[in-house]
GURO-181541 format. One record per residue: x negated, y negated, z of N, C-alpha, C in turn; residue in three letters. Coordinates in steps of 0.2 Angstrom, whole numbers, plus 5000, padded with zeros to 4 digits. Last residue first. Example, Ala and Ser with C-alpha at 12.3 -4.5 7.8 and 13.67 -1.06 7.14 Angstrom:
493650115035493250055036493650005039Ser493450285039493850225039493450165039Ala
This chain:
514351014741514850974740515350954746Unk513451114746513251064745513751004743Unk514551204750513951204754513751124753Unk515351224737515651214746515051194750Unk514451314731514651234730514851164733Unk514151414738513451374739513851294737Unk515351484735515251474742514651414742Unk515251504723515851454726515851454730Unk514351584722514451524718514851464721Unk514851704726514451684730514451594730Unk516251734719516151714727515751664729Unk515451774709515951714709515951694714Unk514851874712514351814711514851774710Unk515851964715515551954721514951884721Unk516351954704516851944709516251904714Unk515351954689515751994695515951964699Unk515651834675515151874680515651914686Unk516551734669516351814664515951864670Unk517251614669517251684675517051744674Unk515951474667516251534666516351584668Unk516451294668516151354672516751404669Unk515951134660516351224659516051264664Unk516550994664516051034665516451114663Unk516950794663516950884662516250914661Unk516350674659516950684666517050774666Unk515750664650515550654655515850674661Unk516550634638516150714641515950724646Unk517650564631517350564638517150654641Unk517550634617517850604621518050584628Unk516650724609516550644611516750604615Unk516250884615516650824612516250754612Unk515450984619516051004617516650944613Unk514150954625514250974619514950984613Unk514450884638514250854633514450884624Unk514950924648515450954645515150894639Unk513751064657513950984657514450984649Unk513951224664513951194657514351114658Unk512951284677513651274676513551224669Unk512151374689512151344685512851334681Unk511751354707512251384701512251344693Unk510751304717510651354711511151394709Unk511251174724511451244724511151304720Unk510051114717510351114724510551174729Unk509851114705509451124710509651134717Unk511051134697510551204697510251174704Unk511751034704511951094708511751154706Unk510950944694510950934702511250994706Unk511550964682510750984685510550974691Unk512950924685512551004684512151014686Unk512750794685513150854691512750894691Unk512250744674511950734680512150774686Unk513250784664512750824664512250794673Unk514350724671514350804669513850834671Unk514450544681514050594675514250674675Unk514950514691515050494686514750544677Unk515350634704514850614702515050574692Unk516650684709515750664713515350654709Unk517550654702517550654711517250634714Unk517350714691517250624690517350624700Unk517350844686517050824692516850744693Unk518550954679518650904680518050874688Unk518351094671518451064674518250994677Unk518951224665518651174660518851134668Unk518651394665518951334668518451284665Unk518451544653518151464654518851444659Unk519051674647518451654654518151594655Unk520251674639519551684637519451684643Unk521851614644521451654640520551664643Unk522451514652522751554649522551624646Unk521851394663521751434658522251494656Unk522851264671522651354670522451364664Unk522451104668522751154667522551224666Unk521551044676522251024676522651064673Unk520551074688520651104682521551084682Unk519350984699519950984695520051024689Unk518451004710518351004704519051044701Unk518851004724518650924720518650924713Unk518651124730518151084729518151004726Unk520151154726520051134732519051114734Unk519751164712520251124715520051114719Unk518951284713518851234710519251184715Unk519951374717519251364725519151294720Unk520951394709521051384715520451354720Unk520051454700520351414698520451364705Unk519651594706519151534704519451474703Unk520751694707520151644712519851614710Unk521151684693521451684699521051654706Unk520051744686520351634685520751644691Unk519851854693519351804692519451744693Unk521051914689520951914695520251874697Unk520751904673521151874677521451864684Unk519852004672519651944674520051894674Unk520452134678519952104681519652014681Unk521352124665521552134672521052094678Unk520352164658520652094655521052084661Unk519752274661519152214661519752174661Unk520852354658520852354665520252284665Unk520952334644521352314646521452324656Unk519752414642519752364639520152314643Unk520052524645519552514649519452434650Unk521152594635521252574642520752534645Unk520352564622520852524624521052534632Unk519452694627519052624625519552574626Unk520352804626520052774632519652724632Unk521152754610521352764620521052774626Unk519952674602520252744603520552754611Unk519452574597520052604594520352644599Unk518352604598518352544601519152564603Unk517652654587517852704593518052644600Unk517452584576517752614577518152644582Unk516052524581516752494582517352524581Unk515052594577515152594583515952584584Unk515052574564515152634567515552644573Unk514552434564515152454562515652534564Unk513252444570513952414573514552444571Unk512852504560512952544565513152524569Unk512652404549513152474548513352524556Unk513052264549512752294554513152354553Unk513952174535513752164544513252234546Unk512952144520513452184525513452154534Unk512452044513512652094510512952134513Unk512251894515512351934522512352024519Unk512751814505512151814509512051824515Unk513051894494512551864492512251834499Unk514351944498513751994496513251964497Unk515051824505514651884508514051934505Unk515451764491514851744495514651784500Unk516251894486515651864483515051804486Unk517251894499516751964497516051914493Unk517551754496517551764503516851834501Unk518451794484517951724483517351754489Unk519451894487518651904481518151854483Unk520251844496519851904498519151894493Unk520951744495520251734497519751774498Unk521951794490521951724484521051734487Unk522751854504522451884496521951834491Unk522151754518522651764512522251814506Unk521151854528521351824525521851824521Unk520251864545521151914541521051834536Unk518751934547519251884544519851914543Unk517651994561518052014556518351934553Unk516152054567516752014568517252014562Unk514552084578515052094572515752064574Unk513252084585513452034579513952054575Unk512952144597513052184590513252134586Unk513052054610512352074606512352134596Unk514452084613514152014611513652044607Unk515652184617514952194611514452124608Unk517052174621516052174625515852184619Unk518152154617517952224614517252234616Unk518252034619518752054621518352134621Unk517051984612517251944619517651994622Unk516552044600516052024608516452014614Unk517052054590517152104594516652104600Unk518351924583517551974585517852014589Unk519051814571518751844575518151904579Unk520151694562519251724564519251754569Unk521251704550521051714558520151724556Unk522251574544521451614541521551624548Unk523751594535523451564540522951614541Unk524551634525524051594524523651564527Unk525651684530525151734526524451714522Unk526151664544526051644537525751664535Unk526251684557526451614555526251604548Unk525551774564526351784563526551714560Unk524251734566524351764559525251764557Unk524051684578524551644573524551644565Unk524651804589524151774584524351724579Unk524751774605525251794600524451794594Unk524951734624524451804619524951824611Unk525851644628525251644622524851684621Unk526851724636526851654632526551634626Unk526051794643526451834637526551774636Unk524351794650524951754651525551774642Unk523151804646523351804653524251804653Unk522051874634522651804637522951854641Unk521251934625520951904634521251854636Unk521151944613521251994617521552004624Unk520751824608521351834608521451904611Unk519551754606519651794614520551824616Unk519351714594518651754595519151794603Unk519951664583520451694589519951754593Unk520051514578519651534579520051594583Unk521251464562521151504568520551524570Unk521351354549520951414553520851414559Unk522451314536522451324544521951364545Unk522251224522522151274526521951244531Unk523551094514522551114516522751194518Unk524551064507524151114502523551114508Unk525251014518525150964513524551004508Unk526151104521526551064515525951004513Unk525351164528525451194522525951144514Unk525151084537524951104533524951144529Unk526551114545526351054541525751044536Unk526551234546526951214542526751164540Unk525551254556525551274551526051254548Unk526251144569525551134564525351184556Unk527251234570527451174567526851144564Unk526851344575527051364568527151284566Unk526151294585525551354581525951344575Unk527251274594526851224591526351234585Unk527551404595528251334593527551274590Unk526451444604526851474596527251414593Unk525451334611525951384611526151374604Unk523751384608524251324609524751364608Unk522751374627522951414620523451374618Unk521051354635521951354633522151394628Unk520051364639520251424640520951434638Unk519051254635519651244639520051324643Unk517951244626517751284634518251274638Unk518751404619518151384624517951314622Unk520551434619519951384615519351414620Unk521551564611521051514617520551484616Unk521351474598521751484602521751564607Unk520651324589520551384592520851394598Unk520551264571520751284579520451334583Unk520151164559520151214563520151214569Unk521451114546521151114553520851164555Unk521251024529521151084533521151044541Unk520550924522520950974519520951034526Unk520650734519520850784524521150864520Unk520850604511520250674512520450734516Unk521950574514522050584508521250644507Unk522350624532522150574527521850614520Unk523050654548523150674539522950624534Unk523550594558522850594556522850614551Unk524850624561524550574561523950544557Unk524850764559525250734554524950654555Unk524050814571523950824565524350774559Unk525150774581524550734581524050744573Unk526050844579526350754577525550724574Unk525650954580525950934574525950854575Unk524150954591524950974593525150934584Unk522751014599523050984595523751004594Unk522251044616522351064611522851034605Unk522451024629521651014628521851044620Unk523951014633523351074636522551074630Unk524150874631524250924627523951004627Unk523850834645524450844646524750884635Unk522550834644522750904649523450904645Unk522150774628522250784634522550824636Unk520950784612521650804614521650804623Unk520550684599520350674607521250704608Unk519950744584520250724588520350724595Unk518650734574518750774581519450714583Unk518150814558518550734563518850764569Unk516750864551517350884555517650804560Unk516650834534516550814539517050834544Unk515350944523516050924525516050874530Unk514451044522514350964520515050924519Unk514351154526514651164521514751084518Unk513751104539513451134536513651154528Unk515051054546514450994543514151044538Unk515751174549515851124543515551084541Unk514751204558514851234555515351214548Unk514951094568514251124564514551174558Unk516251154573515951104569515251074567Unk515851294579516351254574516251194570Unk514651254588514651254583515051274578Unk515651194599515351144596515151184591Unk517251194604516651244604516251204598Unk518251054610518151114606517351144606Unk519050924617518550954615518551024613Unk519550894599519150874606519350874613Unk520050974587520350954595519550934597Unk519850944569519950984575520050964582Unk520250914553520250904559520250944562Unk519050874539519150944542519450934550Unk518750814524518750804532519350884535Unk517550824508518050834513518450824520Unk516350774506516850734505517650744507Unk515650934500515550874501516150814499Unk516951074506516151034502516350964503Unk517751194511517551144509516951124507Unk518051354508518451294506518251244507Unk516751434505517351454502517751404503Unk516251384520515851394514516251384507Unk517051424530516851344527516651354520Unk517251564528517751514527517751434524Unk515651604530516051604523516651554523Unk515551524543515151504540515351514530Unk516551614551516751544549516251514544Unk515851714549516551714546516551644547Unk514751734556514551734549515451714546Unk515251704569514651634566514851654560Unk515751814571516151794570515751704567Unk514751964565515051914569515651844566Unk514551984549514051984555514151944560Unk516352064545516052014544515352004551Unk517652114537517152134541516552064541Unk518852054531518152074530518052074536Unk520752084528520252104534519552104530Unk521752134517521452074519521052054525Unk521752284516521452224512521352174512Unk522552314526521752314529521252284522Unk524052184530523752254528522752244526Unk524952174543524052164542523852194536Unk526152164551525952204547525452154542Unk526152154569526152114563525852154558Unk526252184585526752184578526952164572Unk525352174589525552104590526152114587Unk524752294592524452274599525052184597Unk525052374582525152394587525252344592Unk524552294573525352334572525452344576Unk523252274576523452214573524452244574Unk522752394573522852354580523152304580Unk522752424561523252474565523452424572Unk521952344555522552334554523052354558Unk520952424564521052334563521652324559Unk520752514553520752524563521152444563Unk520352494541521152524542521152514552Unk519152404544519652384541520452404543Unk518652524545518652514549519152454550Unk518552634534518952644541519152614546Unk517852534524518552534523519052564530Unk516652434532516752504532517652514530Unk516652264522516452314528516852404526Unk516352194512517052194515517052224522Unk515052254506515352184509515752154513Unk515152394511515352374506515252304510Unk513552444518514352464517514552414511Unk511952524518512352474518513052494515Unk511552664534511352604525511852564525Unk511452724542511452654543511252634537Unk511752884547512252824544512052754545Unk511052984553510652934548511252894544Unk511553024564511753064558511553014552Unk511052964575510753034573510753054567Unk511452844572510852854571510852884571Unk512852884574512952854567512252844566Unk512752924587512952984582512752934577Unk512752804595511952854596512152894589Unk513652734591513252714589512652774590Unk514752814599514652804593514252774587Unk514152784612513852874609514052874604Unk514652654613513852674612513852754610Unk516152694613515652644607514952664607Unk516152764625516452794617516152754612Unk515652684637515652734634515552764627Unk515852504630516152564634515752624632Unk514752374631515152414627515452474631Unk514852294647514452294641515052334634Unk515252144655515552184655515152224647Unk515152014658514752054663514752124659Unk515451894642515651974648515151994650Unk514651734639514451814638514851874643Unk514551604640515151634638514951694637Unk513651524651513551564647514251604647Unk513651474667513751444660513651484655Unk513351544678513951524677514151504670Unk512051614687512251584678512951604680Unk511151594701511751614697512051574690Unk509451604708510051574702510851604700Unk509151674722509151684714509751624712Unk508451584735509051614733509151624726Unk506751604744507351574740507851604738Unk505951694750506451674755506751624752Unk505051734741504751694745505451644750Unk505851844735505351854740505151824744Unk507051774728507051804737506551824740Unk506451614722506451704722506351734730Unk506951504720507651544717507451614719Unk506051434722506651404726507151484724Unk504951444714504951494722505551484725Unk505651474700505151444703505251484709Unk506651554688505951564691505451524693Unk507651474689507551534691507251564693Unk507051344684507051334691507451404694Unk507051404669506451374674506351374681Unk508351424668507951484667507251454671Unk509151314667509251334672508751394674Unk508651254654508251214661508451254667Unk508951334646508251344647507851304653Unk510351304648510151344648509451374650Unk510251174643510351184652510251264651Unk510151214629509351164633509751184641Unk511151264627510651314628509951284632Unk512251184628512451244631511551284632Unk511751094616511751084627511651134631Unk511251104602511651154607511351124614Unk511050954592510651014598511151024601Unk511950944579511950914584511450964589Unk511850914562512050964569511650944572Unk511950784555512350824557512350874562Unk510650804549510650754552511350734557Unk510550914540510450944548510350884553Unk511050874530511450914532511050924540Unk509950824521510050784528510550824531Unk508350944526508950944521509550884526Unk506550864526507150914527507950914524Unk505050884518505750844517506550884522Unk503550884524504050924521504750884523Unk
């Protein structure tokens, strides 16, 4: 059987092979407390400790009792669109109107329309090195090329106008971003958000925002959306990272007008709706004790990077710059060891913590980086960084 060469392009997820090399030496005798091992701690997986709240789940049980699970509009539930506008008024003071908002099966299925919808073969598409690898797959997929820029601490790990204007070649239609990024945690400042957007705009491509953790900034500097930057800058987002819902597969798009039909017409066709009873669910996300709970988790995991960043450091394992956002320290292990991935797999065995080699994320010396994630509770953070300390 012939395969398609587009898959000569995507690249194996890392994140997931340590993954399954972490799950192995979990379950050997080293890791189970019966036989006087110490269990594994996952570090590496972007997923909140933290589940759905209350009010979403019993708005899920209602939308199966009350047989609400047929299929919505492509665009998604019209209430739930108006919710999402509202928060967008609220929460950033930008008037969104819920016409431009699809629903979408997670935020995978939003980028996958975006690409869809704007590039094709022979296009180039800049993005930051390093950056969340199936983003760019996700352009190859659309048979496009992603051009990875090599971004430093000193641009906080993220692309800046000059650098865009540099690199701007006659193939080139678009950037995508992500602010806060994973696995940096960074974010780009506003002053810089709008000069990238301008610049692209003057040369006809499109800006896309990834803004899957825009919920989950730390810091009033950069908790903005860089929808306040034009009415033609693409947001991508979800309801897993800030709103806990990883396993419900839903997410949204804020689009220009021009994209809503094209965008809907490849949704019907290959996804026909996100998850009716997700959708339900989400609703009640909205609702002021869901919002307070929300923003006690965003409290909490700032109290996270707060320890975590600092024990880094003084391990050797450099984070040059505070995260801002999301739950990633992107850090820096050339101290001990030349290799990421050689690190890591030496402190599942060792230590049994697991933690992500900064292979997947770029080209541009991966080797010297690692992502460790604060999504877990206090007490496994601690523990983690106590076993480091041990063997390091």
């Amino acid at each position: 059987m012939k395969l398609a060469r587009r898959l000569d392009h995507i690249e194996p997820f890392y994140v997931m092979e340590c993954a399954k090399a972490a799950a192995e030496i979990a379950a050997s005798p080293a890791c189970d407390p019966a036989q006087g091992g110490e269990r594994m701690l996952f570090l590496n997986i972007g997923e909140p400790d933290f589940t759905a709240p209350p009010l979403v789940r019993e708005a899920a049980e209602r939308a199966i009792r009350d047989g609400r699970t047929q299929y919505t509009q492509a665009t998604g539930l019209p209430a739930l669109r108006e919710r999402l506008s509202d928060w967008y008024r609220q929460r950033f003071g930008l008037d969104i109107p819920a016409r431009r908002i699809v629903v979408t099966a997670g935020a995978s299925a939003a980028l996958q329309l975006v690409c869809l919808a704007l590039f094709e073969a022979g296009d180039e598409v800049l993005m930051p090195d390093p950056s969340y690898p199936c983003n760019r797959h996700f352009v190859a997929a659309a048979d496009a090329v992603a051009r990875l820029l090599p971004a430093s601490a000193a641009q906080r790990f993220q692309l800046d106008a000059a650098g865009v204007a540099a690199a701007w070649a006659p193939a080139t239609r678009g950037v995508v971003l992500a602010s806060p990024s994973n696995p940096t945690g960074t974010s780009i400042h506003p002053d810089e958000m709008r000069r990238i957007a301008e610049f692209v705009r003057s040369k006809g491509g499109a800006t896309v925002v990834d803004e899957i953790y825009l919920g989950l900034s730390y810091d009033d500097t950069f908790g903005h959306s860089a929808l306040a930057f034009g009415d033609d800058v693409i947001s991508v987002n979800s309801f897993s990272k800030y709103f806990s819902m990883t396993g419900w597969r839903l997410g949204w798009l804020v689009l220009p007008e021009a994209l809503v039909a094209p965008v809907e017409r490849l949704a019907q066709n290959l996804f026909i709706c996100a998850s009716t009873v997700a959708q339900h669910a989400a609703l009640a996300c909205f609702e002021a004790e869901s919002i307070a709970e929300y923003e006690r988790r965003r409290t909490e995991f700032k109290a996270r990077r707060d320890h975590v960043v600092p024990a880094l450091d003084r391990l050797g394992l450099r984070v040059p710059v505070m995260p801002d956002g999301a739950f990633y320290a992107w850090a820096d292990c050339s101290e001990h060891a030349a290799s990421s991935w050689d690190f890591c797999f030496d402190m599942m065995r060792r230590a049994h913590v697991a933690l992500t080699p900064g292979r997947d994320f770029g080209r541009h010396d991966p080797e010297r980086w690692l992502r460790l994630s604060f999504a877990s509770a206090m007490p496994q953070l601690e523990e983690a960084l106590f076993r480091l300390h041990k063997v390091l």
